[in-house]
C-alpha positions in Angstrom: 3.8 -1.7 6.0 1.4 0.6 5.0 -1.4 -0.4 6.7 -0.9 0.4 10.7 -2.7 -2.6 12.1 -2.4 -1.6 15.6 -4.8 1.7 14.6 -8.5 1.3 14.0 -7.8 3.6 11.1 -9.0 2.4 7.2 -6.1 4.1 5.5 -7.8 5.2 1.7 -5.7 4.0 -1.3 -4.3 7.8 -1.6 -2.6 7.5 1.7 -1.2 4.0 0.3 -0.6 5.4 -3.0 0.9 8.3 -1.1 3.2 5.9 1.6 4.1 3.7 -1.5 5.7 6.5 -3.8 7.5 7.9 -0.4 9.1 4.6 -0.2 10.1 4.2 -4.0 12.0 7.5 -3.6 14.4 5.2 -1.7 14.4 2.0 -2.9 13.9 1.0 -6.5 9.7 0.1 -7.5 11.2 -3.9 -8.7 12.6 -4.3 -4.7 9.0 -2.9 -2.8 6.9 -5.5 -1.5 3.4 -3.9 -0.6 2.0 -5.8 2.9 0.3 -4.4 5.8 2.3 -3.9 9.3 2.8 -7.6 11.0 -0.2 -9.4 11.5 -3.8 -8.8 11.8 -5.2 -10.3 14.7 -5.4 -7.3 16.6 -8.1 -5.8 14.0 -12.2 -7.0 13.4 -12.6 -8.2 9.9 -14.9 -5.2 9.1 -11.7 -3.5 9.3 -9.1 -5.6 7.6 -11.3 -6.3 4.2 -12.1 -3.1 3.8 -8.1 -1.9 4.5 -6.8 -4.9 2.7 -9.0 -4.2 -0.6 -7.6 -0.8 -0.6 -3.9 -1.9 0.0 -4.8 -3.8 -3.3 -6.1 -1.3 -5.2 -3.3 1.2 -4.5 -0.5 -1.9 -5.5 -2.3 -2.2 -8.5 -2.1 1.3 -9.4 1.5 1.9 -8.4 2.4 -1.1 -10.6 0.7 0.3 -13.6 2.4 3.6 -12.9 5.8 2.0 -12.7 5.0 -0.5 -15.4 8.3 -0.6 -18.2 7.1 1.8 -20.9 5.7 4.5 -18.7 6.5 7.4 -17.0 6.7 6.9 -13.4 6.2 9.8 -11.3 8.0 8.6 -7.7 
């Protein structure tokens, strides 16, 4: 995952972006699934929507990066 949910911690979509790219150095972009670590009952909503909007943002920018046609920088 790349959203710790056992941490308080708000990871920013760079550190996503960041933990995604790390990962597609490994495994091909079409076989990543983006999700945070299991769960999310251990965290107050102030800090999953806040960490979950991000975890979208930084999919959504990784996708366009490695969208057919483009040059994408792993």
């Amino acid at each position: 995952g790349v959203y710790d949910i056992h941490s308080p911690n708000i990871p920013s979509v760079e550190q996503m972006v960041e933990l995604m790219r790390l990962a597609a150095r490994r495994i091909p972009a079409e076989r990543l699934w983006v999700n945070p670590d299991c769960g999310l009952k251990t965290r107050t909503w102030a800090e999953v929507d806040p960490a979950l909007h991000n975890m979208v943002e930084a999919a959504r920018r990784l996708r366009e990066a490695f969208a057919p046609g483009t040059a994408a920088q792993a």
